[in-house]
N, C-alpha and C positions, 0 to 999 in steps of 0.2 A: 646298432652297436657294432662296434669295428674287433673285427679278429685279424689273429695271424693267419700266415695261409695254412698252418699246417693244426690249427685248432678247427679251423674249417673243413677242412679234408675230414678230421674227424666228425664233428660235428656230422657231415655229412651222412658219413659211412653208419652211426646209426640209424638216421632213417631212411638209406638206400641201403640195401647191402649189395654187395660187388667186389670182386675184383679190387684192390687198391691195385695202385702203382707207383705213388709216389710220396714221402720221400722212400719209406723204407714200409713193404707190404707187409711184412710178417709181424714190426714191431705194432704199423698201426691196426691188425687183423686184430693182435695181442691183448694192445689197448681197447681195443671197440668192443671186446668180449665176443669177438668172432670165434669157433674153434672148425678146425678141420678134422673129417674120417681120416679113414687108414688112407685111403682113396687119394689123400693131400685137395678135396674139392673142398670148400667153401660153406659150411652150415648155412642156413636162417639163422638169422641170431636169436636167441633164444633164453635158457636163464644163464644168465652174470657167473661166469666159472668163480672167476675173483674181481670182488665186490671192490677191494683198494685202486683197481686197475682201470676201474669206469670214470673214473675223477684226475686223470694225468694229465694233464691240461700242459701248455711250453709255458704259461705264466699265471703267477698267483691269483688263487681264487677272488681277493677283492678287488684287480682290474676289471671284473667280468660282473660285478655286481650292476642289477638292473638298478637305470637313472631313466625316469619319464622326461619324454623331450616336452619343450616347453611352446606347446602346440595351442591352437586355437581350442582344439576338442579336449584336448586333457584340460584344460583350463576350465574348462564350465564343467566338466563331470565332476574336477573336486571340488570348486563352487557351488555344485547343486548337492552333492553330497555332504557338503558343511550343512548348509540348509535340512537337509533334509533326516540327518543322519542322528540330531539331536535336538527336543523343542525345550528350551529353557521358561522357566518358572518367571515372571514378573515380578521385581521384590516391590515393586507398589506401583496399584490402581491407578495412580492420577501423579499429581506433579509433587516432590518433595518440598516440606517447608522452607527451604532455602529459593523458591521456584514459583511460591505462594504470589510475590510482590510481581509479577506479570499474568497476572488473571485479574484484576480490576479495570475496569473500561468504567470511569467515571466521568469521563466528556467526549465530544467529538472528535476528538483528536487521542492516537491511541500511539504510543512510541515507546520500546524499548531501548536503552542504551546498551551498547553491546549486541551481542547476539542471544537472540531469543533465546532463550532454556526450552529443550525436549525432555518427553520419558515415555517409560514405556518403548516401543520402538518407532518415534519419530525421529525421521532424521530428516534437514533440510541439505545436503550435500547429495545423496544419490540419486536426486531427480529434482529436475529443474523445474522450476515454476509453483513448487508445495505452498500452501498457505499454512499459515500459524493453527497450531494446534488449539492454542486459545481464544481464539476466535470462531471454532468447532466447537469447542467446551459450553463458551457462553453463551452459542445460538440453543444448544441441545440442551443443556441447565435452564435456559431461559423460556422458551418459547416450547417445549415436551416435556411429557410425562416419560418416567421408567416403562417401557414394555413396548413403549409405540413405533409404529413404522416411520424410517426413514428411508428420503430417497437420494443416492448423491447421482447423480446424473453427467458426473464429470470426476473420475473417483481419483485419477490420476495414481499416487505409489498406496495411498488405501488411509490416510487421515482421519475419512471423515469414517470411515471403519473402522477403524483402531478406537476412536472417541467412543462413537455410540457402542460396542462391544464393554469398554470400560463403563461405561454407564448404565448399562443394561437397556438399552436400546437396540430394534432392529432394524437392522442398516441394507437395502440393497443395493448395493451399486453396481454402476454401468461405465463401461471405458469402451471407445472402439479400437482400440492401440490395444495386441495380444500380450506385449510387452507388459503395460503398464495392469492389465489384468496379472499377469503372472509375478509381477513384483507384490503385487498387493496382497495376493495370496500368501505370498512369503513372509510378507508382514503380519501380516493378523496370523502367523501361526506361532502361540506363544501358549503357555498356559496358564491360568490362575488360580488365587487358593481358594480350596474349594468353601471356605464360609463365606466369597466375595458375594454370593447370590446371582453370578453370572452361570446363566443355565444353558443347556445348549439350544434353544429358540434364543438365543442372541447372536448367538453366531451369526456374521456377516454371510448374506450370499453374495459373490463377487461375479457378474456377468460381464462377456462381450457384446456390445451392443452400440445402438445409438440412439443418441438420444434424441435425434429430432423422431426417431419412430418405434417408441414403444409398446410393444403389442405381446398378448398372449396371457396366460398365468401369472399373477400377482401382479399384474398392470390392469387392473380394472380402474374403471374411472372413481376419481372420491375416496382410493383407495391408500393414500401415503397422510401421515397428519405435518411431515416437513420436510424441504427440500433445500438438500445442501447444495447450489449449482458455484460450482466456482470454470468457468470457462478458459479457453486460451486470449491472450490480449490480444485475438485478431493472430497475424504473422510476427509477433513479438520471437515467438519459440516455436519453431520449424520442431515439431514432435514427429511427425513421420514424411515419406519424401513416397507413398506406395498407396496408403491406406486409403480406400475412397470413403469421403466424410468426413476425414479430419479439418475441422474447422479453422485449426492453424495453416493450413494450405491455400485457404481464400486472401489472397493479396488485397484486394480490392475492400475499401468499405461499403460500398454496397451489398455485395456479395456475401460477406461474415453477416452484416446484418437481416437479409435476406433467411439467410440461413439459421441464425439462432431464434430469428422468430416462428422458426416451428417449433425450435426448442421451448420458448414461451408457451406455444400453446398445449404443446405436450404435458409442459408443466401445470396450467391450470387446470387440464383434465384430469389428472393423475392426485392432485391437490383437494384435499377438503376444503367446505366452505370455511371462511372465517381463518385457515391457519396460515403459514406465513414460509416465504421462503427466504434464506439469507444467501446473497451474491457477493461475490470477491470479484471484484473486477478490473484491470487496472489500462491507461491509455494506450497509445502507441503515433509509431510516426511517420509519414510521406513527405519525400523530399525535404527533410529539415523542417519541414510545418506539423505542427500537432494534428493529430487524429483523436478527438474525446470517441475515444471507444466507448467509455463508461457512461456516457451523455447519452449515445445513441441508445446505448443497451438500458439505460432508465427509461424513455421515451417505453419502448417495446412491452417493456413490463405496464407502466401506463395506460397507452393501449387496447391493452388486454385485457384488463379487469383486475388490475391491483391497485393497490394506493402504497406509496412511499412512507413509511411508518419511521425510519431510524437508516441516517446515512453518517457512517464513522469512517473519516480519513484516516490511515493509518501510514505512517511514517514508512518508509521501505530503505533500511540498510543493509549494508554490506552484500550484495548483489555479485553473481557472480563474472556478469562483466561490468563494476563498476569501474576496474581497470585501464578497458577499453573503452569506455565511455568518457571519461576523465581527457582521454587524448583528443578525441573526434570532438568533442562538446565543445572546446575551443578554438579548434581548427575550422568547424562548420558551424559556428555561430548558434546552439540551442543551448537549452537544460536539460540535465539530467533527470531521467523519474527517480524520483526518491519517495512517491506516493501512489497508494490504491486505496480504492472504496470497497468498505463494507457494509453493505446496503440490508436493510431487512424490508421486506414487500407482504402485505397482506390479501389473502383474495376475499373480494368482494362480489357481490350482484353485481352485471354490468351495468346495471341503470345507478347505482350508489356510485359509480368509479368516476374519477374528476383526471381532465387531460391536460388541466392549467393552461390550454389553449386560449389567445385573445379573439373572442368572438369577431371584432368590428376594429377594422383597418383601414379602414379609408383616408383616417387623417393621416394617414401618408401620400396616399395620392393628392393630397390638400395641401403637404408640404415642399412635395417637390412641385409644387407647382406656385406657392406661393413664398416658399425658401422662406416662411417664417415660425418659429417654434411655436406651438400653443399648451402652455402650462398649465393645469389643472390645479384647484384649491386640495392642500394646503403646501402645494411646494414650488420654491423661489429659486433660482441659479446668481450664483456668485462667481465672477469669471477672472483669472487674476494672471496675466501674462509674463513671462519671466525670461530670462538668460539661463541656458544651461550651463551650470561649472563646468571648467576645464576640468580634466579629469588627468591625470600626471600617470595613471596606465590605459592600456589597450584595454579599451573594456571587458572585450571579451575573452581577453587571455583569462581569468579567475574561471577557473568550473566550477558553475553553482547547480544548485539542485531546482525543484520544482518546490518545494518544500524550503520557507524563509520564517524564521523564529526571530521576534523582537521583543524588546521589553517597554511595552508602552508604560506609561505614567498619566495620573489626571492632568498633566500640561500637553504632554506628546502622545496622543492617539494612536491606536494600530492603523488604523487610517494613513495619518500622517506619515509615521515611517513606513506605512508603504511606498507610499507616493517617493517619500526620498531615496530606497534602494529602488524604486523602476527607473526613476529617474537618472540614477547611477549608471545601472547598468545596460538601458536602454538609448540613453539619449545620443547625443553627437554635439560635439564641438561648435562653438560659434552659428548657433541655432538657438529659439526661442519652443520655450515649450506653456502650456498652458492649464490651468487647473481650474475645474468646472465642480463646483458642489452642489450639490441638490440639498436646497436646506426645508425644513419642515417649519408651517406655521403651527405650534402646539394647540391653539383654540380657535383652529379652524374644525367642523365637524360635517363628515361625507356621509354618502348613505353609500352601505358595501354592493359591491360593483360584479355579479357574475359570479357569486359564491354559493355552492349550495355544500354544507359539512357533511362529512361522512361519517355515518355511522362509527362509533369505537370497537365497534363487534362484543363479542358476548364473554367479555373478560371486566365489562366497565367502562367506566371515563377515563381520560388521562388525568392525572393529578400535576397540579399547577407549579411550577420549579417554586423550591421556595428562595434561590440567587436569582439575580440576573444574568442572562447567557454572556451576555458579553462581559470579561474580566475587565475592559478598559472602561465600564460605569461600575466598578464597584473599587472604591477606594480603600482598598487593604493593603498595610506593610507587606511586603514581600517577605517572603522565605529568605534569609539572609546567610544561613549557615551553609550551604552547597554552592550556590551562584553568587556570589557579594558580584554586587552590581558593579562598573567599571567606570561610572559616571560618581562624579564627587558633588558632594550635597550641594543645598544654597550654602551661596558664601556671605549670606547673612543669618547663617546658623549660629546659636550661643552655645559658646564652650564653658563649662564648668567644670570648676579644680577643688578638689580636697583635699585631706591629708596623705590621702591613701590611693586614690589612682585620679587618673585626671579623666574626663571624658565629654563626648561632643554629641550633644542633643542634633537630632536631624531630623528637617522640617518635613512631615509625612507628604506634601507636595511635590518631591523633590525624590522621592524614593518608587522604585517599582511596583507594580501590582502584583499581587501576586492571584495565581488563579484560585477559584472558591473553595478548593477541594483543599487548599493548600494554607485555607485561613486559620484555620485550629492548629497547626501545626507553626503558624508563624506565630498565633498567640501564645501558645506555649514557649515558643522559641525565646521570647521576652519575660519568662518569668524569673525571678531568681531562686533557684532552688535551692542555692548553697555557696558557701565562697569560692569552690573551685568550678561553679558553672558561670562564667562568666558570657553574657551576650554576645551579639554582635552587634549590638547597637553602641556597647559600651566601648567604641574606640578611642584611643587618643588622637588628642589636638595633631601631636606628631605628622601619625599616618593621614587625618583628615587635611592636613595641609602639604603632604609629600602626592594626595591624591589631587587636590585641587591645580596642581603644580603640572600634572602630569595630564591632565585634563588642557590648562589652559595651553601647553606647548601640541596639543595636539589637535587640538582648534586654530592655533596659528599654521598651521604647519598645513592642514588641509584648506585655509582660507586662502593660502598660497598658493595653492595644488600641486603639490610639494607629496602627499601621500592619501592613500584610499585605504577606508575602510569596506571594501566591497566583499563580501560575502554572503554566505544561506545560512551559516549559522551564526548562534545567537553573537551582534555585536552593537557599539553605541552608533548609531545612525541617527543623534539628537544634533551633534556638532554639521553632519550635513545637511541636513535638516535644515537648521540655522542659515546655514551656507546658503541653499538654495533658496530660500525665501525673501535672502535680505538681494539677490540677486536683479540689477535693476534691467530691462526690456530692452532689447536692441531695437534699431529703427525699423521702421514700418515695413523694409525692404529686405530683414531678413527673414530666412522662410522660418515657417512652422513647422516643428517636427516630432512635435509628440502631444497628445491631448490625453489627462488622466481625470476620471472621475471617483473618486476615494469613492468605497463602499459607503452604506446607511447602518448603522447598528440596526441590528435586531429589534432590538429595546425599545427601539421610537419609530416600529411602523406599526399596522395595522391591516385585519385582512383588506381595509376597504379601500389604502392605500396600495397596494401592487399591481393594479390594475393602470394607473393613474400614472405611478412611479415608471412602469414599465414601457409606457409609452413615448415617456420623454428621453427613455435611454433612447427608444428605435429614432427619435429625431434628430439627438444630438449625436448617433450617428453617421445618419446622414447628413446631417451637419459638418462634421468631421470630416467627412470623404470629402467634403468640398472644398476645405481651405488645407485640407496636409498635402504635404510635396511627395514626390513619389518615393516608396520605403517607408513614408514616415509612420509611427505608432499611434495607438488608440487604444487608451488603457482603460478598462473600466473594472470597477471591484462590486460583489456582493455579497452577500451573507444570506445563509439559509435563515428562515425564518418559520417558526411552531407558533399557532393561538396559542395560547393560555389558557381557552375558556372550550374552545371544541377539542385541541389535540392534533389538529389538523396543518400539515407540513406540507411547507411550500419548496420546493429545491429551486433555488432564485441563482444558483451558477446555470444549471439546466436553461430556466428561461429565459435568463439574459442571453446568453448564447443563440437560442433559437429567435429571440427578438430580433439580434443585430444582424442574424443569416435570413432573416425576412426581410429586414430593412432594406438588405443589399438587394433583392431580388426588385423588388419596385424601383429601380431609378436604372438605367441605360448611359450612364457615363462613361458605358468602357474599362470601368475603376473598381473595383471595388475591396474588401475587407477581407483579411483571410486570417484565420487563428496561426500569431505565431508560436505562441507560450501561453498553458495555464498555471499558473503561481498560487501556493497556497499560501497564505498568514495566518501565523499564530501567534499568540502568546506562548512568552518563554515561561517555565514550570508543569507545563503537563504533562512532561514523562514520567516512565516510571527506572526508581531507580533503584537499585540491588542493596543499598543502604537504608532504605526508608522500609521495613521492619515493620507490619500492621498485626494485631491480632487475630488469632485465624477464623475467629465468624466474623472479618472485615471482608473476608475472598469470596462467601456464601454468595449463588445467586439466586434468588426467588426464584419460579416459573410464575410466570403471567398469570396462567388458568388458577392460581390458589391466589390472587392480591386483589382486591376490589375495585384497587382503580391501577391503570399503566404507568406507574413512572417512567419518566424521556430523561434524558441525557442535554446537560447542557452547553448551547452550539456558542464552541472559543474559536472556528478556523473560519478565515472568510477567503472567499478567489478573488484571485484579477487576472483578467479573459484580457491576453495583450493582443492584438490585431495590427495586421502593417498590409497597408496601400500597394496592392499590387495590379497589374492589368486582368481584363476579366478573362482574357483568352489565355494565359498562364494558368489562372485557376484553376479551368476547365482541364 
C-alpha cells in the first residue's frame, strides 16, 4: 500500500515512539497522541488524550482502504475458501428429465450430439481427460447392487465417486496425482436430502495411491464386487511432469503396457470371482502412426483371466484440442481421434479364459515359400482391379476424424461405402488400386475350429438379439423426419396426384436403413394421425424432381472431378461409389497402390468360420506386401462378432490387427506393414438426440444379477485397420 511521506512518519511514530523531527515535531507528537511532562520529555504513548486526533491522516480515509494484491497465495486462499466456506444442497440425485435422452446405450456405438449434459457436480472443463458420467451410471445401474464396494483405481476429478455416492454405492478411489485426489474431495463435497437413503457408509473414501500396488486395509484380495479403471491414453495427457508412477509419463508403448499390467493383476486380485470391470480407454500416436493403445490394453485383460463381455465405441467431441488438431491433422497427413472404447471384462477361472490366439501357423511358413494362397471351405476371393479417380482436392487438406458415418441402403453396403471414402481419401492419382472380397459358400458346413465357450457365469445365458446386428441386412425405411436423406429416389418411382395434394411413392430399395432401435419410430413416422401430420414420405413431384436434378448435376460434376464429397460425417458417397467402380484398370505397368478388403457382416459368420477367415487375412497380407509400391495402403475391415447361442464375443478388430503384425514377422523382405489409421464405420441414426423425448422407464437399467439371462447390445460399428508399406528398419 503506497503512502505519503508524512502518513508514514506518522504511521511510524505509533509503533516507535521518538523523538519526531520532521516535518513539524509538536504537530505530529499532537497527532500520534504523544503528550509530554512539565519536563517537555516525551511519554510512552499511552491512552489517546483525544480520540479525533488519532485518525488525521494528509488524505481521505478511502484512499487508504485495504485492496488484496492479486497474488498467487491470495488467489487459492479465496478459492479454497469458496470451497470450503459453504457445502450446497443437490437439487437432484441423478440427471434431470431434460438429460433423461443421453442415458440409453442401445447399440455399439454410443454418440451425443452436442455436448454431453452433466449434474450434480460433473463438470467436463476443469480437468482433462473425464469420462461421461453416463457411462459410470450404466456400469453401476448395471453390473451392481445398492450398498456394494467399488473400486475406481484411476479416480481422476472424482466421477466415478460422485456416481456411486448418488447411487448408494461404495466407492474407494485411488489417484497418484495429490492434485487430482484433492479436487475430488472438493467434488463429492455436497450434500443430500436426507430421504435420498444415502447414509454416511457411502461416503466415498478418496486415497493417494497406486494402483499398480495396493496394499493394506480394505485391499484384501476378493474384496471389491466392480472396478471402474479408466487409465491415461498412454502420453496422450502429460497429468504430471514429478510424480513417480504416473503412467502418463511412459512415452514408450512398451513401457505403458508393462506397466498397466500390474495394474491388471492388481485388479483381478482385488476383483470377485465372476464380477466384472468396465474400461475407458482411448488410442494414441508415434510419429503420425497410430498406437492401438486400447488393442494392447484388451490383449492384457485377456491375458489375465478375463473374457470380453461388451466393447462400446463411443464417439468423442468437442475435445479440447480439437482446435489444434484440425491444423496439424492436415498438415501431417492423419486422423483425428474422435473415438474411445468402452469395454466391460469379466473375471473368470484361468483355465475357463479364451486368448483367441491362433494355435497353428505354419501355413505361413508354407506361403512364403510357396507365395500361393491356401483357402479354406467355405470362403472364395473375388479380385477386381481399378483406376483411382482424380480427385480435384488435396486429399488431405479435409480433416477428418477416426470416426466415418454413412447411410448404407440394401443396394450400397456399409462395406461398400467404406471402400469408397478410403479410397477417396487414401488413394493417389494415376494409380491402380484393388478390391479383394472374401465371399462365403452358404452350404458349405465346418466343424468349429479351436473353440471352447465360456461359461456365462452365474447371472445366466445370454439371450439371443431378437434384430440382426448389422443395420445394413435389415431393410427398414429410415427415420426420415431429422436426416431426409440427400440422395433422390428411383427415377422410376410413380407419382400420384389427387385433388388435394400431389405425392411421390418411393421405392423402399432406394431409401436408407435405418438402425433397429429406430424402426418403431420410423413406423410411426408414416402413420397418419390427422390432417396436419403430414409425412415425410408424402412429398411433392416438385421437390422429388428439384432433388433428382440436383443429384444428377452432382454426379456429373464429380465424374469430372470437378468436386469432392470427402468427409467423416454423414454424406452421399453412392455417386463415388459409382464413380469408382465403373473406373476402368490402367496398364499392367502402373503401380499398385492400395488393396482394400471390405469387412464380412457379422450375420454370415460363424464361430467355426474365424479361424479359417483369419488365416486368409494373415496371407493376403503377405500377399499385399509383395505387389504394393513403397507408401502404398492395405485396407482391411472387420466387425466384431457375438454367438447367438453361447454369448461368447470375438473382438475381430483386436485379431486382425495381431494376425497382420504376425504375418509381418515371418517373412524377411526388409518391408513391411505399419498401422497407419484405424477407421471406424457406422451407420448414420445411432445418436442420440435432445429432441427424441422417451418415456422415463425407457432410461431404467436392469442389473444383470436380477434378469435370468444377459441381454448384449447390438454390434452397428465395424474398423478398417489402414496399413502403409514402409522399411523394416524405419519401423523399428
Amino acid at each position: 500500500m503506497l503512502v505519503c511521506k508524512d502518513c508514514y512518519e506518522l504511521t511510524l511514530s505509533q509503533l516507535k515512539p521518538g523523538t519526531l523531527t520532521s516535518p513539524s515535531e509538536s504537530e505530529l507528537a499532537s497527532s500520534a497522541g504523544l503528550s509530554k511532562n512539565t519536563d517537555g520529555d516525551v511519554l510512552e504513548p499511552g491512552l489517546v488524550q483525544d480520540e479525533a486526533l488519532l485518525m488525521q491522516y494528509s488524505a481521505h480515509i478511502e484512499d487508504y482502504n485495504f485492496a488484496t494484491y492479486l497474488t498467487r497465495g491470495s488467489l487459492l486462499e479465496s478459492t479454497n475458501n469458496h470451497y470450503l466456506s459453504e457445502v450446497k444442497e443437490l437439487d437432484s440425485l441423478g440427471p434431470t428429465k431434460e438429460q433423461e435422452f443421453s442415458l440409453v446405450i442401445d447399440s455399439t456405438y454410443y454418440d451425443i450430439l452436442g455436448r454431453a449434459p452433466r449434474w450434480a457436480t460433473h463438470s467436463g472443463t476443469d480437468y482433462h481427460g473425464t469420462w461421461l458420467p453416463q457411462t459410470v451410471r450404466r456400469a453401476l445401474l448395471r453390473f451392481t447392487r445398492p450398498h456394494e464396494r467399488i473400486l475406481s483405481n484411476f479416480l481422476g476429478r472424482g466421477t466415478d465417486a460422485i456416481e456411486s455416492l448418488l447411487l448408494r454405492r461404495r466407492c474407494v478411489g485411488i489417484d497418484i496425482n495429490p492434485l487430482a485426489v484433492e479436487r475430488s474431495k472438493r467434488n463429492c463435497l455436497f450434500r443430500v436430502p436426507h430421504d435420498s437413503g444415502i447414509t454416511a457408509e457411502h461416503r466415498p473414501i478418496i486415497l493417494l495411491g497406486d494402483a499398480r500396488n495396493l496394499v493394506g486395509p480394505g485391499f484384501e484380495d476378493e474384496s471389491f464386487d466392480h472396478v471402474l479403471s479408466h487409465p491415461p491414453y498412454k502420453n496422450c495427457v502429460l497429468y504430471s511432469r514429478h510424480i513417480e508412477g504416473d503412467l502418463s509419463r511412459f512415452p514408450g508403448s512398451d513401457q505403458f503396457i508393462q506397466e498397466m499390467d500390474r495394474v491388471v493383476q492388481q485388479t483381478r486380485r482385488l476383483l470377485k470371482m465372476e464380477r466384472r470391470v468396465t474400461l475407458g480407454i482411448g488410442d494414441n500416436r508415434k510419429d503420425c502412426y497410430y498406437i492401438p493403445v486400447g488393442f494392447h490394453l484388451f490383449r492384457q485383460y485377456l491375458e489375465r483371466g478375463f473374457v470380453m463381455e461388451e466393447l462400446i465405441l463411443k464417439r468423442q467431441r468437442y475435445c479440447q484440442a480439437f482446435g489444434l488438431g484440425t491444423e496439424l491433422c492436415t498438415r501431417f497427413d492423419f486422423l483425428m481421434f474422435t473415438h474411445e472404447f468402452i469395454v466391460t471384462f469379466r473375471k473368470v477361472p484361468m483355465s475357463d479364459s479364451r486368448t483367441f490366439r491362433l494355435g497353428d501357423i505354419d501355413f505361413l511358413n508354407t506361403y512364403v515359400q510357396d507365395q500361393q494362397l491356401q483357402l479354406s471351405a467355405p470362403f472364395h476371393l473375388t479380385r477386381s482391379t481399378r483406376t483411382i479417380p482424380l480427385s480435384p482436392i488435396v486429399r488431405t487438406s479435409r480433416p477428418m476424424g477416426t470416426v466415418w458415418t454413412f447411410k448404407p441402403t440394401t443396394l450400397f453396403t456399409l462395406g461398400m461405402l467404406s471402400l469408397s471414402r478410403i479410397v477417396e481419401r487414401f488413394g493417389t492419382d494415376g494409380t491402380n488400386w484393388e478390391e479383394v472380397n472374401i465371399g462365403l459358400d452358404g452350404e458349405t458346413q465346418i466343424e468349429e475350429e479351436n473353440v471352447s465357450h465360456v461359461s456365462p457365469g452365474p447371472y445366466g445365458t445370454y439371450s439371443k438379439p431378437q434384430s440382426p446386428v448389422c443395420p445394413a441386412n435389415n431393410p427398414t425405411v429410415d427415420k426420415l423426419q431429422e436426416n431426409k436423406p440427400e440422395a433422390e429416389p428411383n427415377l422410376d418411382s410413380k407419382c400420384t396426384t389427387s385433388s388435394t395434394q400431389s405425392t411421390c411413392t418411393v421405392p423402399s430399395e432406394s431409401l436408407p436403413l435405418a438402425p433397429p432401435g429406430l424402426a418403431a419410430t420410423s413406423a410411426s413416422a408414416t402413420r397418419n394421425d390427422g390432417p396436419e401430420e403430414a409425412t415425410d414420405l408424402d412429398v411433392s413431384c416438385y421437390e422429388q424432381e428439384r432433388l433428382r436434378k440436383i443429384q444428377q448435376n452432382k454426379k456429373a460434376l464429380m465424374s469430372m472431378g470437378l468436386v469432392s464429397d470427402l468427409n467423416d460425417d454423414v454424406a452421399d458417397d453412392i455417386p463415388h461409389y459409382e464413380l469408382m467402380t465403373s473406373m476402368p484398370c490402367l496398364d499392367s505397368q502402373a503401380p499398385l497402390w492400395l488393396v482394400a478388403i471390405p469387412h464380412i457382416p457379422n450375420t454370415q459368420l460363424k464361430p467355426a468360420y474365424i479361424a479359417p477367415y483369419r488365416r486368409i487375412i494373415m496371407q493376403l497380407a503377405l500377399d499385399t506386401l509383395g505387389r504394393l509400391g513403397e507408401s502404398g495402403v492395405f485396407a482391411v475391415g472387420a466387425q466384431d462378432y457375438r454367438c447367438c447361442t453361447s454369448g461368447e464375443f470375438w473382438p475381430m478388430g483386436l485379431l486382425v490387427f495381431e494376425d497382420v503384425m504376425q504375418a509381418m514377422k515371418t517373412q524377411s523382405s526388409g518391408w513391411t506393414l505399419r498401422l497407419k489409421e484405424l477407421m471406424v464405420a457406422v451407420p448414420d441414426g445411432y445418436y442420440k438426440d435432445r429432441k427424441n423425448v422417451m418415456p422415463s422407464h425407457s432410461y431404467s437399467e436392469p442389473c444383470v444379477a436380477d434378469l435370468p439371462s444377459v441381454p448384449h447390445l447390438p454390434i452397428v460399428h465395424a474398423y478398417y485397420l489402414i496399413f502403409r508399406k514402409v522399411k523394416q528398419a524405419s519401423f523399428l
